[in-house]
C-alpha positions in Angstrom: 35.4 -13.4 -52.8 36.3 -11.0 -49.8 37.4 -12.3 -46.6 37.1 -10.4 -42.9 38.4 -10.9 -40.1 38.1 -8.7 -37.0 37.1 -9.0 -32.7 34.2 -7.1 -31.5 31.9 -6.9 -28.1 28.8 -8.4 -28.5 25.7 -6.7 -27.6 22.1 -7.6 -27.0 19.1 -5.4 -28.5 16.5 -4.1 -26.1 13.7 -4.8 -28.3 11.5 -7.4 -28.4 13.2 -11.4 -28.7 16.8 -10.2 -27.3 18.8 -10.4 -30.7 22.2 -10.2 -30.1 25.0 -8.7 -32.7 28.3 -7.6 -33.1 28.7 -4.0 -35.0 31.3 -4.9 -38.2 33.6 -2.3 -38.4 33.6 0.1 -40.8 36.7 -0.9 -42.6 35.7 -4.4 -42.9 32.1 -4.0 -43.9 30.3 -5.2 -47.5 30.7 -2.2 -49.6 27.2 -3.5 -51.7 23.8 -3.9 -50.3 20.7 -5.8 -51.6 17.1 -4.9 -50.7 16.5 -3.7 -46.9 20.2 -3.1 -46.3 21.2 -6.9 -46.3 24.7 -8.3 -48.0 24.6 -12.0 -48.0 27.8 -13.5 -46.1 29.4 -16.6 -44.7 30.5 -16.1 -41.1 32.4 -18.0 -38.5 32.4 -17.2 -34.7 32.5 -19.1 -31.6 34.0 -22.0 -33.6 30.7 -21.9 -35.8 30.1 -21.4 -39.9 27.1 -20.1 -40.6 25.1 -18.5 -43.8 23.1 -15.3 -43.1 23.5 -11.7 -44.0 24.8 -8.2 -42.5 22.3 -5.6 -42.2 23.0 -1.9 -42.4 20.8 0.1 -39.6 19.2 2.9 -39.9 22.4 4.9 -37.9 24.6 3.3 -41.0 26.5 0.8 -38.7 26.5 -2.6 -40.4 25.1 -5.3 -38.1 25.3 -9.3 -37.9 22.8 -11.3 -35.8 24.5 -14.4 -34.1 22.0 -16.9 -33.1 22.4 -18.4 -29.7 23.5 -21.6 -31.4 26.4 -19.7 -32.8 27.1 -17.8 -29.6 26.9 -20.7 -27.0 27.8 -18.7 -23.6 28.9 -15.7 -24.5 26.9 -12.7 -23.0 26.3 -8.8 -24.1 30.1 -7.4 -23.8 32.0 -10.9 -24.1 34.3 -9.9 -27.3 34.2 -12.4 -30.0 36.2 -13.2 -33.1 34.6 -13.3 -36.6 35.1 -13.7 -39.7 33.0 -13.0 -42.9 33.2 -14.1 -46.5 31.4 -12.3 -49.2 30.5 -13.4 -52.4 
């Protein structure tokens, strides 16, 4: 297992629904992918575990989506600490 910590601004996508993510940097991103750019992972922000999966986009940054349930109050630009496990 690989363990990841880093702080990071989140931000809200303009499409459609609002998703909001924080960008994983580069040195602390999964270096194995399953289909559509996903690598499973374990994360823990705001004080909240969770099980879902990074995405790589199509610009190469890796993504990971935190649900409102995760992010409580925090807004696009609040910075947020997280941590990721991968299998």
């Amino acid at each position: 297992m690989i363990h990841v910590r880093f702080r990071a601004a989140l931000w809200r996508h303009a499409g459609t629904g609002g998703w909001h993510f924080v960008t994983v940097p580069p040195r602390c991103a999964p270096t194995h992918h399953l289909a559509w750019g996903r690598a499973p992972v374990t994360a823990t922000a705001n004080g909240v575990t969770w099980k879902t999966s990074t995405w790589r986009g199509r610009d190469g940054r890796v993504l990971l989506p935190l649900p409102k349930r995760v992010r409580g109050d925090l807004r696009a630009g609040d910075r947020v600490t997280v941590s990721l496990t991968f299998a």
